[in-house]
PDB file with SEQRES, HELIX, SHEET and CRYST1 records, atoms N, CA, C and O in Angstrom:
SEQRES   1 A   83  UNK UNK UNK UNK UNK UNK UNK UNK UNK UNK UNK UNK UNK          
SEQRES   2 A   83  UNK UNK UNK UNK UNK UNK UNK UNK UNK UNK UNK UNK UNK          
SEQRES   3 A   83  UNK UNK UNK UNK UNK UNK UNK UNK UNK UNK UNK UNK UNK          
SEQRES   4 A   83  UNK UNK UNK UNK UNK UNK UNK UNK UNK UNK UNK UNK UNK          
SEQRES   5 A   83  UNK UNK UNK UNK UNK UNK UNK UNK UNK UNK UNK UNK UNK          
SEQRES   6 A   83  UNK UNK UNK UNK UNK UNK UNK UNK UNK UNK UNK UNK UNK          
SEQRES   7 A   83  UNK UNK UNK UNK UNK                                          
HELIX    1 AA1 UNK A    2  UNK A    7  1                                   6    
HELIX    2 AA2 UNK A   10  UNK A   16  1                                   7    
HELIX    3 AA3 UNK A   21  UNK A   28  1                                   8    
HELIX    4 AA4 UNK A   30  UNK A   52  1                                  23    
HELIX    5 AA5 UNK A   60  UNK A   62  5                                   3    
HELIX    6 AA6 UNK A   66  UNK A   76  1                                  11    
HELIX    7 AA7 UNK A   79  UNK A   82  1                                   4    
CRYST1    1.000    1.000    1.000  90.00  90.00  90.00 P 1           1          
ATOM      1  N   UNK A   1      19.469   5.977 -13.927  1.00  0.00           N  
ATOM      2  CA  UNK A   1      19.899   6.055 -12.534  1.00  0.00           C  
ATOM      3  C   UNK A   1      18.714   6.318 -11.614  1.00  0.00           C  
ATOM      4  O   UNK A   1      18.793   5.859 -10.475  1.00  0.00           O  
ATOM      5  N   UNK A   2      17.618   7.004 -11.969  1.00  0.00           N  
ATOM      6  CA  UNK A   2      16.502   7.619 -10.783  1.00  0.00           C  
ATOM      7  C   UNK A   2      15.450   6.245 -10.784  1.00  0.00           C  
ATOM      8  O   UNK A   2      14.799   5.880  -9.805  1.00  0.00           O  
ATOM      9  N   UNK A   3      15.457   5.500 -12.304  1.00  0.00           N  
ATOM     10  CA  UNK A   3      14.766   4.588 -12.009  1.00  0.00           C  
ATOM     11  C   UNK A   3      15.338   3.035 -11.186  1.00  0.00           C  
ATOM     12  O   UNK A   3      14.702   2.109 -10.682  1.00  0.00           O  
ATOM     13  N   UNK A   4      16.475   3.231 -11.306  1.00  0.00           N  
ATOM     14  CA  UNK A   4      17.156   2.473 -10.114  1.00  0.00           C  
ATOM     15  C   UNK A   4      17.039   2.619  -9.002  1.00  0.00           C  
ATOM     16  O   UNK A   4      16.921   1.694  -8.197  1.00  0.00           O  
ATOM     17  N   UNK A   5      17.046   3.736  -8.747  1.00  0.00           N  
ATOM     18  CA  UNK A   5      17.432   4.409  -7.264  1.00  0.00           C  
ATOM     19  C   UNK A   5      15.656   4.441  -6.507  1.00  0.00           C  
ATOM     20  O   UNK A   5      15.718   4.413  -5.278  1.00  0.00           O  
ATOM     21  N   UNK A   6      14.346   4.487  -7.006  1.00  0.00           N  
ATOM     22  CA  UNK A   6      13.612   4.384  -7.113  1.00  0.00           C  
ATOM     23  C   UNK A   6      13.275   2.875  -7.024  1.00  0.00           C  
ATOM     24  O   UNK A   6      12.776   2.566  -5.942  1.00  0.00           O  
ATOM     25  N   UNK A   7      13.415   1.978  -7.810  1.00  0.00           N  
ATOM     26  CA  UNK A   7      13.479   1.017  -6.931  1.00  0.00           C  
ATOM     27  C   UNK A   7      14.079  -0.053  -6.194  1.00  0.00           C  
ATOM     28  O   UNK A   7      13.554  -1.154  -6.026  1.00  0.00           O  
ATOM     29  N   UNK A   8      15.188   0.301  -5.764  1.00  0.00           N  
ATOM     30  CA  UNK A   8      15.861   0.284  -4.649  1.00  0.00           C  
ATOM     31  C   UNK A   8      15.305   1.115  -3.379  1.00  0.00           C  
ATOM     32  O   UNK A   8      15.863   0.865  -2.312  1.00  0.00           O  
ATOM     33  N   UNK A   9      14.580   1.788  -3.374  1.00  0.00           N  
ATOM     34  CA  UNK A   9      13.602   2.641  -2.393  1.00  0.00           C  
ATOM     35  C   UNK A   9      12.582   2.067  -1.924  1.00  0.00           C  
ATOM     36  O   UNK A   9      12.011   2.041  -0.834  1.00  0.00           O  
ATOM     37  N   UNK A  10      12.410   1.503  -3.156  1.00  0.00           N  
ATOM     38  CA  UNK A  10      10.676   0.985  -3.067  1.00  0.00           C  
ATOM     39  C   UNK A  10      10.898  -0.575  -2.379  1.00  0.00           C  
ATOM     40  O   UNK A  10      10.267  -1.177  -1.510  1.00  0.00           O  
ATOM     41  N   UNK A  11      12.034  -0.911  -3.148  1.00  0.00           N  
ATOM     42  CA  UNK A  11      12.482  -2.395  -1.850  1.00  0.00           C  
ATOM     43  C   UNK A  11      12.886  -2.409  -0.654  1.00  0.00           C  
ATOM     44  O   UNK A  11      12.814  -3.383   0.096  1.00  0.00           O  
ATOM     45  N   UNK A  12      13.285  -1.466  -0.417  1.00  0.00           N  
ATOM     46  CA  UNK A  12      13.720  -0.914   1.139  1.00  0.00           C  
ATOM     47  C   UNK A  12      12.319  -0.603   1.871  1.00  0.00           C  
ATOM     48  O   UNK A  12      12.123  -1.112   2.974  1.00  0.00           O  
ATOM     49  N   UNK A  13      11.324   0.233   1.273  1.00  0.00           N  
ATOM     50  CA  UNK A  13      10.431   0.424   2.151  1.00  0.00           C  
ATOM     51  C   UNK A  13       9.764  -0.577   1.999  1.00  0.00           C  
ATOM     52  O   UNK A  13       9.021  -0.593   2.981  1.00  0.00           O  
ATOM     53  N   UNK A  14       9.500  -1.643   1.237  1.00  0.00           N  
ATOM     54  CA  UNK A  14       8.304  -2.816   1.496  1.00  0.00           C  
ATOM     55  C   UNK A  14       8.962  -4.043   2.132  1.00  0.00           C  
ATOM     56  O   UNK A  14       8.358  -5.031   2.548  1.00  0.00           O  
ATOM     57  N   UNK A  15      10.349  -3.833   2.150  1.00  0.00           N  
ATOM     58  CA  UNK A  15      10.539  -5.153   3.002  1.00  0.00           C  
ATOM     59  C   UNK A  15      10.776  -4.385   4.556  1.00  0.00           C  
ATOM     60  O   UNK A  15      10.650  -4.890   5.671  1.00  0.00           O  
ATOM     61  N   UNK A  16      11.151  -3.027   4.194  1.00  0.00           N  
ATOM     62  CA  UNK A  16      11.140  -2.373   6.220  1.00  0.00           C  
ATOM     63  C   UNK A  16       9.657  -3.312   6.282  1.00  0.00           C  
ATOM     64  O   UNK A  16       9.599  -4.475   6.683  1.00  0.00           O  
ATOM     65  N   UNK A  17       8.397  -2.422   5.736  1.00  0.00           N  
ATOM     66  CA  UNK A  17       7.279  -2.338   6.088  1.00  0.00           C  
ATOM     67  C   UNK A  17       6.296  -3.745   6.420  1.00  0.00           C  
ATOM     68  O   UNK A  17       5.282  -3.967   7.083  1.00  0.00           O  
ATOM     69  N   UNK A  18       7.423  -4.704   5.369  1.00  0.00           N  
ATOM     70  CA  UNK A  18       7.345  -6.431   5.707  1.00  0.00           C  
ATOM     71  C   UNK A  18       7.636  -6.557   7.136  1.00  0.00           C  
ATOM     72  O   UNK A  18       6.728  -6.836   7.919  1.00  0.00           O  
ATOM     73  N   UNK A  19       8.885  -6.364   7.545  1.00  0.00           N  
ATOM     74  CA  UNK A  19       9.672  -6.796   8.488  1.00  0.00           C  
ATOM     75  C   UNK A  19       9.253  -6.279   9.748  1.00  0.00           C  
ATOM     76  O   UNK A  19       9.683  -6.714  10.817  1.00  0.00           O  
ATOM     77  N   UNK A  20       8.086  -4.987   9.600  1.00  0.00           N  
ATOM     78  CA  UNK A  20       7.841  -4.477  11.228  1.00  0.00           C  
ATOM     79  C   UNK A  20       6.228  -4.828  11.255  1.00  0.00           C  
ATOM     80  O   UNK A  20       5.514  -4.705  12.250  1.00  0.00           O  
ATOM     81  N   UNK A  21       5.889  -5.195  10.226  1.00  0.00           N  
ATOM     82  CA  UNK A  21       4.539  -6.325  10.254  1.00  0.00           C  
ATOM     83  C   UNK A  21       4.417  -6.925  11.083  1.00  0.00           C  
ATOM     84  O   UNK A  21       3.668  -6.988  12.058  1.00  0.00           O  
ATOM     85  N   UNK A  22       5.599  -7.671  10.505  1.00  0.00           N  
ATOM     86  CA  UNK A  22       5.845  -9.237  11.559  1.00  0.00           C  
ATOM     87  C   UNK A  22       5.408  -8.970  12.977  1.00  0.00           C  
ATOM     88  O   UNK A  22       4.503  -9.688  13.402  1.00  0.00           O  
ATOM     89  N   UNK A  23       5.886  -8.087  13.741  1.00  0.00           N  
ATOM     90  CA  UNK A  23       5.664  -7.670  15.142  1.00  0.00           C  
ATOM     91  C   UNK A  23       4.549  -7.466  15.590  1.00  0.00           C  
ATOM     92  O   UNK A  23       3.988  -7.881  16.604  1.00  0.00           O  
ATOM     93  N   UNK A  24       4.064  -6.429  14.341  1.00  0.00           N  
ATOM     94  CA  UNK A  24       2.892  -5.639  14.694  1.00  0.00           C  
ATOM     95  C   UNK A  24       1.621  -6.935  14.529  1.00  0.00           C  
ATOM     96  O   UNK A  24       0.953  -7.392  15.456  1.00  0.00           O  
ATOM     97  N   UNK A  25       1.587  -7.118  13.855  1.00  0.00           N  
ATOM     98  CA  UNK A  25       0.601  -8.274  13.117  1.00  0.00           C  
ATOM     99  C   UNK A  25       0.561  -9.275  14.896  1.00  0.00           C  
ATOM    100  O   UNK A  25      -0.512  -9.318  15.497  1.00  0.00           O  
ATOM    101  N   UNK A  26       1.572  -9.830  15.378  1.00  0.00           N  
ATOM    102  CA  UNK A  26       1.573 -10.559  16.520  1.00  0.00           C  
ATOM    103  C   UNK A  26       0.722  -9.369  17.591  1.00  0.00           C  
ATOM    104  O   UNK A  26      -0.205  -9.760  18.300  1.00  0.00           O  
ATOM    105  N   UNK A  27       1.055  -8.277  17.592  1.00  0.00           N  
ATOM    106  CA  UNK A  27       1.010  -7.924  18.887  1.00  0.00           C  
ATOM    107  C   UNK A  27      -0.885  -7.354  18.542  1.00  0.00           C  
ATOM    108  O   UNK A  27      -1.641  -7.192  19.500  1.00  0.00           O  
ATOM    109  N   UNK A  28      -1.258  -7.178  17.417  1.00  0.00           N  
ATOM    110  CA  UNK A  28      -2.981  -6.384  17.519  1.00  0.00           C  
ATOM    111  C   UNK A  28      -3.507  -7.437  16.478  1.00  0.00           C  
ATOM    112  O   UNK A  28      -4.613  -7.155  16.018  1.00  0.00           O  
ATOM    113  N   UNK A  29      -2.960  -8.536  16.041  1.00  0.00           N  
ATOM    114  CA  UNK A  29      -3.721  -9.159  14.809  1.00  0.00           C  
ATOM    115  C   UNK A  29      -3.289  -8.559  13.532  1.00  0.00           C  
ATOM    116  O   UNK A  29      -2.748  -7.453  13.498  1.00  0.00           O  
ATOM    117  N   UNK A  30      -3.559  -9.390  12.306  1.00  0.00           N  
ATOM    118  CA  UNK A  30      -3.268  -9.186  11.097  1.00  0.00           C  
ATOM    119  C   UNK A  30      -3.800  -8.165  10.702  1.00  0.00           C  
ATOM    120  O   UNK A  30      -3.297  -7.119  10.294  1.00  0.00           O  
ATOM    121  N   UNK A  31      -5.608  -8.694  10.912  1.00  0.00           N  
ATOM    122  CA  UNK A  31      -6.446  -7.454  10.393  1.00  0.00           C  
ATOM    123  C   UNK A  31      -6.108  -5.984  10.733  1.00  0.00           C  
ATOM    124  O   UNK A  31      -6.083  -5.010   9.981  1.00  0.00           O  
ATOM    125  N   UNK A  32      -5.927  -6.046  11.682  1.00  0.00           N  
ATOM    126  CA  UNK A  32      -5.752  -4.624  12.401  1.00  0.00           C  
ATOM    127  C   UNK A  32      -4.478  -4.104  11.899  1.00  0.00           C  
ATOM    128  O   UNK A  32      -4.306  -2.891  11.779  1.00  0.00           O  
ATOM    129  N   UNK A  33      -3.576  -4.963  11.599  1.00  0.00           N  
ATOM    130  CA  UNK A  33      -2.195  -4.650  11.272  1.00  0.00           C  
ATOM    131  C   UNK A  33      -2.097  -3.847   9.676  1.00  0.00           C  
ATOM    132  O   UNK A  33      -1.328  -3.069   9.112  1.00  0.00           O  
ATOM    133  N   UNK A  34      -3.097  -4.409   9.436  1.00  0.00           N  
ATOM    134  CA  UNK A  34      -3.940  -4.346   7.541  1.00  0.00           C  
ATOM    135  C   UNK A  34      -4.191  -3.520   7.738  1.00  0.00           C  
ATOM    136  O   UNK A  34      -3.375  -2.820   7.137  1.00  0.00           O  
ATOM    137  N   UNK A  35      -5.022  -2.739   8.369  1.00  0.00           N  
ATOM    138  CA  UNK A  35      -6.125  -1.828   8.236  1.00  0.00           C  
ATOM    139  C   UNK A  35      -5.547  -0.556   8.768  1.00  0.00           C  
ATOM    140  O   UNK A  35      -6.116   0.519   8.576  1.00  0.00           O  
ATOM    141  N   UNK A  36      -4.180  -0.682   9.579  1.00  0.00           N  
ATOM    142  CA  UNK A  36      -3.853   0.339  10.023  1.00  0.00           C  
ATOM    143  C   UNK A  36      -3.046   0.933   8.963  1.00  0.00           C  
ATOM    144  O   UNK A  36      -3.102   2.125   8.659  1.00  0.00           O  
ATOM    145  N   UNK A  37      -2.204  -0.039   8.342  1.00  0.00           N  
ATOM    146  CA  UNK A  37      -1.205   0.206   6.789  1.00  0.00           C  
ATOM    147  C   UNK A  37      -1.561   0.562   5.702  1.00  0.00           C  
ATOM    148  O   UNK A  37      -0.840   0.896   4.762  1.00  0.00           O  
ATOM    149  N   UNK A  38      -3.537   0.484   5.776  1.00  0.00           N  
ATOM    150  CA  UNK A  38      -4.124   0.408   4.487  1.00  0.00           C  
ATOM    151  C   UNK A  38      -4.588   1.815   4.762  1.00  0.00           C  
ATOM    152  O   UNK A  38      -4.702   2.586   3.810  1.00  0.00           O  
ATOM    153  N   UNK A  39      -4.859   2.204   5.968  1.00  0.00           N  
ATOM    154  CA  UNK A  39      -5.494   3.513   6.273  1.00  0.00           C  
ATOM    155  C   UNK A  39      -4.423   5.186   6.150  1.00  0.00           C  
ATOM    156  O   UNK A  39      -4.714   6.324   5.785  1.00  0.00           O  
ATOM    157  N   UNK A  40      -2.834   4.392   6.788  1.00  0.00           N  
ATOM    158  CA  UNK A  40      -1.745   5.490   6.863  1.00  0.00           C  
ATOM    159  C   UNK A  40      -1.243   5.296   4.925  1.00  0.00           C  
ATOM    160  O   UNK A  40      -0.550   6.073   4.269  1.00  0.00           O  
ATOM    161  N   UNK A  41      -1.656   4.481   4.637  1.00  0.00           N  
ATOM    162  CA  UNK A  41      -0.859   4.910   3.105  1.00  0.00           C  
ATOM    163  C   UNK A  41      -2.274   5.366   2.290  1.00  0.00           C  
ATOM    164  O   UNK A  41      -2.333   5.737   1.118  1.00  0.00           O  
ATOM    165  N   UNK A  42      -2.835   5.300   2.769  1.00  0.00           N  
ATOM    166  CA  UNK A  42      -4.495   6.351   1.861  1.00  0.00           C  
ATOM    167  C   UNK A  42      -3.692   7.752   2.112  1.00  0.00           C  
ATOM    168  O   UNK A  42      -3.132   8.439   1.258  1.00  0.00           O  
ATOM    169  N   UNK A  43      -3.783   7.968   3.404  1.00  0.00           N  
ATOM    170  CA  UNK A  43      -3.996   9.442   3.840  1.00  0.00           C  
ATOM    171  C   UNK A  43      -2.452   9.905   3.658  1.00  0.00           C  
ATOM    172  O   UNK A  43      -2.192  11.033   4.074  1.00  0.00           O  
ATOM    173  N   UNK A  44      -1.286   9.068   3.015  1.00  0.00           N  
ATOM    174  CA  UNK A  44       0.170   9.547   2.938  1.00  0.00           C  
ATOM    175  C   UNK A  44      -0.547   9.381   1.184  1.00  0.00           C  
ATOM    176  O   UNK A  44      -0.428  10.555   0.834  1.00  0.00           O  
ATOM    177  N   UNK A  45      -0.892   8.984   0.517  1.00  0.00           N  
ATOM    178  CA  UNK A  45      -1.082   9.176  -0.871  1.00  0.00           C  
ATOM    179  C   UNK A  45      -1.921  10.359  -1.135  1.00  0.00           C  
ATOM    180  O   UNK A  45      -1.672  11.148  -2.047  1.00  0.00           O  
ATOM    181  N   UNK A  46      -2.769  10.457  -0.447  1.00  0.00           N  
ATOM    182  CA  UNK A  46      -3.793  11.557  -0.648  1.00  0.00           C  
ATOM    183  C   UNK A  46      -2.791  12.994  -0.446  1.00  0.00           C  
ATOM    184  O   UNK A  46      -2.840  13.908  -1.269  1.00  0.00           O  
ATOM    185  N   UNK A  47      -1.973  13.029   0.658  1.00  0.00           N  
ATOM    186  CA  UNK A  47      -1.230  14.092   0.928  1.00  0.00           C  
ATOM    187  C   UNK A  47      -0.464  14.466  -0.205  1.00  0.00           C  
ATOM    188  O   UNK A  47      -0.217  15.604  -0.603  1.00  0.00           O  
ATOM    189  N   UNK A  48      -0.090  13.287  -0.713  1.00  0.00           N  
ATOM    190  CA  UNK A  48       1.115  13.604  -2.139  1.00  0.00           C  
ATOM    191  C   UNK A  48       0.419  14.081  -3.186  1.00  0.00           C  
ATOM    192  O   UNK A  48       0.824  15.008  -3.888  1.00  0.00           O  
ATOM    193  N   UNK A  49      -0.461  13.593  -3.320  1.00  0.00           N  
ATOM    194  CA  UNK A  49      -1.184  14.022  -4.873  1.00  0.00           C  
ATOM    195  C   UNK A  49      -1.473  15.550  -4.388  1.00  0.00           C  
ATOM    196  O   UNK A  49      -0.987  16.523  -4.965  1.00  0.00           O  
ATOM    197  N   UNK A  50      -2.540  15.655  -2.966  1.00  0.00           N  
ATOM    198  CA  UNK A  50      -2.742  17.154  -2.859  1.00  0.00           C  
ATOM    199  C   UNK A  50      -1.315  18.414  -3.058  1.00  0.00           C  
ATOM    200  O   UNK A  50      -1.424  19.542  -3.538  1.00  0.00           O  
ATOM    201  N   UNK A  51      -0.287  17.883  -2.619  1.00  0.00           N  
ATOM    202  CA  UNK A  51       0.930  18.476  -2.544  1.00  0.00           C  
ATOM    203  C   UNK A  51       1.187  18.489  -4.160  1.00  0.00           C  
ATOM    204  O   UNK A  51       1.118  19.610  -4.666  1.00  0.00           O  
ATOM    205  N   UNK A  52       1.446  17.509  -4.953  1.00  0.00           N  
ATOM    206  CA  UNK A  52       1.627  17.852  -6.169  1.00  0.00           C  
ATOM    207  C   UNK A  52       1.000  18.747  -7.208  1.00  0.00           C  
ATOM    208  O   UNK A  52       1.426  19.439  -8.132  1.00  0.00           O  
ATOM    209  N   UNK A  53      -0.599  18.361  -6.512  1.00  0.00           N  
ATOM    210  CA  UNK A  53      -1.524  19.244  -7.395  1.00  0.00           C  
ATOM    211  C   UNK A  53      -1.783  18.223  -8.560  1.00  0.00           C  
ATOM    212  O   UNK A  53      -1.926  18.765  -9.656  1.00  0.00           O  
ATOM    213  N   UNK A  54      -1.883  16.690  -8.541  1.00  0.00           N  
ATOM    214  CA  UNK A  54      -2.059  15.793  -9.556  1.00  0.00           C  
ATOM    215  C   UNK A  54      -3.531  15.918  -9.794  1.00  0.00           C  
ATOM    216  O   UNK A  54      -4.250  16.303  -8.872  1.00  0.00           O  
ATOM    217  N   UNK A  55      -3.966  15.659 -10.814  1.00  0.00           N  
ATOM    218  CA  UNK A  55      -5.608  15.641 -10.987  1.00  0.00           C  
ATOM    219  C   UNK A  55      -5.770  14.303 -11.602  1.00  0.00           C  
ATOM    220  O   UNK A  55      -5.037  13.546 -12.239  1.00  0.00           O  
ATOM    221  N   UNK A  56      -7.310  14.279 -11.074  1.00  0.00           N  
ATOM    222  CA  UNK A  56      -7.738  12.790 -11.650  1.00  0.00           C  
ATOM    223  C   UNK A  56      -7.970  12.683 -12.947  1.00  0.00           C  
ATOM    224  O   UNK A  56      -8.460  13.617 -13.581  1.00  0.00           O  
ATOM    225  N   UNK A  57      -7.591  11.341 -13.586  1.00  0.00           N  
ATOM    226  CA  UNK A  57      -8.588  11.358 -14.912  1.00  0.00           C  
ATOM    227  C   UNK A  57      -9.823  10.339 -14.828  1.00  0.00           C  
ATOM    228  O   UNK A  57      -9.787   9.124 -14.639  1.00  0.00           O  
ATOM    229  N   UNK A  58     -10.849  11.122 -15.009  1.00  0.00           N  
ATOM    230  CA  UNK A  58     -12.052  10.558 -14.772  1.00  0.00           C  
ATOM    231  C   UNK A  58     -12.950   9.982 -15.828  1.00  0.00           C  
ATOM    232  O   UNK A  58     -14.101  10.055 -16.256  1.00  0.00           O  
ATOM    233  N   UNK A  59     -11.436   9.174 -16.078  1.00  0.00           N  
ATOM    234  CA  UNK A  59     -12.706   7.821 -17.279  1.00  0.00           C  
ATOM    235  C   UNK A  59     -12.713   6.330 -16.759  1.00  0.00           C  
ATOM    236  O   UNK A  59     -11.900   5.406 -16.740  1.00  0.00           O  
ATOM    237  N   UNK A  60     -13.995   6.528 -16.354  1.00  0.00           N  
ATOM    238  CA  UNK A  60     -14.692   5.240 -15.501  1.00  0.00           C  
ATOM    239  C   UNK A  60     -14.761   3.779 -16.126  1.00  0.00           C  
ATOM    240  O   UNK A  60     -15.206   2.818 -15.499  1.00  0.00           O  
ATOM    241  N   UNK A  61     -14.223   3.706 -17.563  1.00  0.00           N  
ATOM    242  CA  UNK A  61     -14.835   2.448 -18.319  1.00  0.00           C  
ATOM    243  C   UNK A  61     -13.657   1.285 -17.741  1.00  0.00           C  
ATOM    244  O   UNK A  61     -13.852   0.141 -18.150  1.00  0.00           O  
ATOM    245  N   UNK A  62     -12.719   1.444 -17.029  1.00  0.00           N  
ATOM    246  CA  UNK A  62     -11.699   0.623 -16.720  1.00  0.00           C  
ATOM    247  C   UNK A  62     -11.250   0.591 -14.895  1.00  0.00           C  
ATOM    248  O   UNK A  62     -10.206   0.122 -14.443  1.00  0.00           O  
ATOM    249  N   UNK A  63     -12.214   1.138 -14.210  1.00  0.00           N  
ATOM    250  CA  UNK A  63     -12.872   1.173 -12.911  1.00  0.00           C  
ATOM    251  C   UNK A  63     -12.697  -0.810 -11.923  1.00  0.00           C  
ATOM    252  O   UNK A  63     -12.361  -1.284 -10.838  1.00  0.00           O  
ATOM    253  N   UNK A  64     -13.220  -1.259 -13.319  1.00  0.00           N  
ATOM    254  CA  UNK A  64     -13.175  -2.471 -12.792  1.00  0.00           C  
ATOM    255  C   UNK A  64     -12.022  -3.574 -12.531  1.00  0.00           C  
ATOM    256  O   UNK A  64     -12.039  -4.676 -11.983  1.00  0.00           O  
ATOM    257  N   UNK A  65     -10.625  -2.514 -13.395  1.00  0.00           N  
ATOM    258  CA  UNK A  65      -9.101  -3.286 -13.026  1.00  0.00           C  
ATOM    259  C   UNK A  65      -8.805  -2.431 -11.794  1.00  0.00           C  
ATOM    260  O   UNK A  65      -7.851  -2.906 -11.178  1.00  0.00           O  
ATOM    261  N   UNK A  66      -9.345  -1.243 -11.187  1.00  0.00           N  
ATOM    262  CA  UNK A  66      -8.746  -0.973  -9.968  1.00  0.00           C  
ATOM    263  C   UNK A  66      -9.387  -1.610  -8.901  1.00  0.00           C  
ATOM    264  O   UNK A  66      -8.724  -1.951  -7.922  1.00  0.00           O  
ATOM    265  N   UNK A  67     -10.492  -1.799  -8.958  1.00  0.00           N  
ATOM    266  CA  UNK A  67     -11.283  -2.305  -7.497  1.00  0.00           C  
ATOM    267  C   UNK A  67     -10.915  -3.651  -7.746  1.00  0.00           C  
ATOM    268  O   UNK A  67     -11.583  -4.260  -6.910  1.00  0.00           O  
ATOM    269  N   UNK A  68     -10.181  -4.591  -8.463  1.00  0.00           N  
ATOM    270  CA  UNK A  68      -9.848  -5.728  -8.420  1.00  0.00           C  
ATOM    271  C   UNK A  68      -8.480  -5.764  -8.189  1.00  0.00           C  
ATOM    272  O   UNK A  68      -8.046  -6.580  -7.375  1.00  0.00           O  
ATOM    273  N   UNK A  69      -7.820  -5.100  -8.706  1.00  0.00           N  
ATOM    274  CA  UNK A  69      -6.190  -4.823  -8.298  1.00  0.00           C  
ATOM    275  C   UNK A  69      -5.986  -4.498  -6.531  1.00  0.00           C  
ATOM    276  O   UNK A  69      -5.135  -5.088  -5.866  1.00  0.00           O  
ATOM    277  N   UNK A  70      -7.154  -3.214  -5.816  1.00  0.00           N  
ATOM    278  CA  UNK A  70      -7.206  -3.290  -4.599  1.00  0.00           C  
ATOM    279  C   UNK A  70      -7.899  -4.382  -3.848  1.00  0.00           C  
ATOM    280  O   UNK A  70      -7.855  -4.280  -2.622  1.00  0.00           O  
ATOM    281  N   UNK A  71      -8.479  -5.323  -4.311  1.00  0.00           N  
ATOM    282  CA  UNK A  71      -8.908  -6.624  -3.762  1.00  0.00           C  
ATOM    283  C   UNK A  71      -8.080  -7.574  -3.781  1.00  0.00           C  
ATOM    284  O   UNK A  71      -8.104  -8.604  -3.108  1.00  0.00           O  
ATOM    285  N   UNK A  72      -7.212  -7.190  -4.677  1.00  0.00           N  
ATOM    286  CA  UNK A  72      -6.353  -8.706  -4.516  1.00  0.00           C  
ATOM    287  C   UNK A  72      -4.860  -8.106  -3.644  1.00  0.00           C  
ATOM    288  O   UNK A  72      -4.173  -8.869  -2.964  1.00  0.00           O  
ATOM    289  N   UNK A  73      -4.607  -6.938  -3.783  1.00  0.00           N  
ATOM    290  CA  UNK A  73      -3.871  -6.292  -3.230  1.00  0.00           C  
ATOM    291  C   UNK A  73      -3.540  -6.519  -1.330  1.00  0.00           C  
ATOM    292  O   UNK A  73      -2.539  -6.585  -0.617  1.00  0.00           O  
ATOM    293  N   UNK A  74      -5.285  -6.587  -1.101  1.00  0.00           N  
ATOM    294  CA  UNK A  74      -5.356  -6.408   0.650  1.00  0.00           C  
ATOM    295  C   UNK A  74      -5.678  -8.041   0.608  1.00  0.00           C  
ATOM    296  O   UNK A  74      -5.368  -8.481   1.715  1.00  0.00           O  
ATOM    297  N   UNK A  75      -6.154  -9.053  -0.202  1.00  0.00           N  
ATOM    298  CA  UNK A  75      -6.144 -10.311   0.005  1.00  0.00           C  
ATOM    299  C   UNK A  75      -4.604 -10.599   0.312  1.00  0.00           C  
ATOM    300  O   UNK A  75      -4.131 -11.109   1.328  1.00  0.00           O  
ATOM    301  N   UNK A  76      -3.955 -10.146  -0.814  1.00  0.00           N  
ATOM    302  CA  UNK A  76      -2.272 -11.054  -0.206  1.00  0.00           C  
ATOM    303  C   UNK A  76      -1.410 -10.457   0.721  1.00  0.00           C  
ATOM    304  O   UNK A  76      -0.478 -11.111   1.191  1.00  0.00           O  
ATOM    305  N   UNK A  77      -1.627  -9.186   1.069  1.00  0.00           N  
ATOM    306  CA  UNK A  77      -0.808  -8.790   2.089  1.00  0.00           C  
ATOM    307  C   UNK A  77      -1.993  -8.932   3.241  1.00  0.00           C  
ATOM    308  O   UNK A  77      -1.694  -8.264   4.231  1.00  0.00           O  
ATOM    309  N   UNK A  78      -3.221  -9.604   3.369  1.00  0.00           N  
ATOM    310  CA  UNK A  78      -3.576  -9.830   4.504  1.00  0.00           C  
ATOM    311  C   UNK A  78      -2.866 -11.325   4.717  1.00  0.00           C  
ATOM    312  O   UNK A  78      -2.251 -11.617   5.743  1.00  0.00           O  
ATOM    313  N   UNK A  79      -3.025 -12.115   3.721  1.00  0.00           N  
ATOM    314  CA  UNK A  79      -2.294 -13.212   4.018  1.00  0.00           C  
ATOM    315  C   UNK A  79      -0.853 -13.484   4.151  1.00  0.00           C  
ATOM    316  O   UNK A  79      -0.355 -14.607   4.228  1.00  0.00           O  
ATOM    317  N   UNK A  80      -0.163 -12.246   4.174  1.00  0.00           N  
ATOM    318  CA  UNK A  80       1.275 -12.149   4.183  1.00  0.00           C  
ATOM    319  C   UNK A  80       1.557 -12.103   5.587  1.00  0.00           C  
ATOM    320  O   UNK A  80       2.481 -12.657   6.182  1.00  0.00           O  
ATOM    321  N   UNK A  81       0.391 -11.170   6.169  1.00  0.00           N  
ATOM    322  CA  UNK A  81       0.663 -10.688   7.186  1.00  0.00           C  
ATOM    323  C   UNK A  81       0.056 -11.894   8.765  1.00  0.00           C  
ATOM    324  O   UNK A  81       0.370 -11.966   9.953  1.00  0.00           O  
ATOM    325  N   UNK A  82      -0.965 -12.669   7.810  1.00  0.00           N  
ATOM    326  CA  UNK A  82      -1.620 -13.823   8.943  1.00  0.00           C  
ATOM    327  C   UNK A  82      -0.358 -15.034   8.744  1.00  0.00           C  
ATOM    328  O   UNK A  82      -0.213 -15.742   9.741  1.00  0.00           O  
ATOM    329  N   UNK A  83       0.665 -15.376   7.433  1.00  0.00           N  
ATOM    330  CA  UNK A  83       1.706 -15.994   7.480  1.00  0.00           C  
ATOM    331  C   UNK A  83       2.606 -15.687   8.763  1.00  0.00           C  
ATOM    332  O   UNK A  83       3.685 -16.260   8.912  1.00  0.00           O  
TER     333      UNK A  83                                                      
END                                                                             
């Protein structure tokens, strides 16, 4: 049930967060529209982990699936958002 309900959450907030794009993206540009979504969900993730008290695990040998996962990440929702 929580992993249902979970994502059913998670579809609700990415198609809200689709759907008020659309606007935003027209009214300051894509980029900007990017950069503002990419900047408020850093500093709303950072808040959660600090709130949880999560710690990092700091083994670097697999470094190179995240900085490619966040590259392709802001490639398609920049192009989601210039669609």
């Amino acid at each position: 049930m929580t992993a249902s309900l979970y994502g059913l959450l998670a579809a609700f907030g990415w198609g809200g967060a689709d759907f008020i794009a659309r606007f935003t993206s027209r009214k300051i540009g894509y980029q900007q529209a990017l950069f503002g979504m990419m900047a408020i969900g850093l500093i709303a993730l950072s808040l959660v982990l600090w709130w949880y008290r999560i710690e990092f695990i700091r083994n670097f040998s697999k470094l190179w699936l995240l900085v490619t996962s966040g590259i392709l990440i802001m490639v398609s929702t920049m192009m989601l958002y210039h669609a």
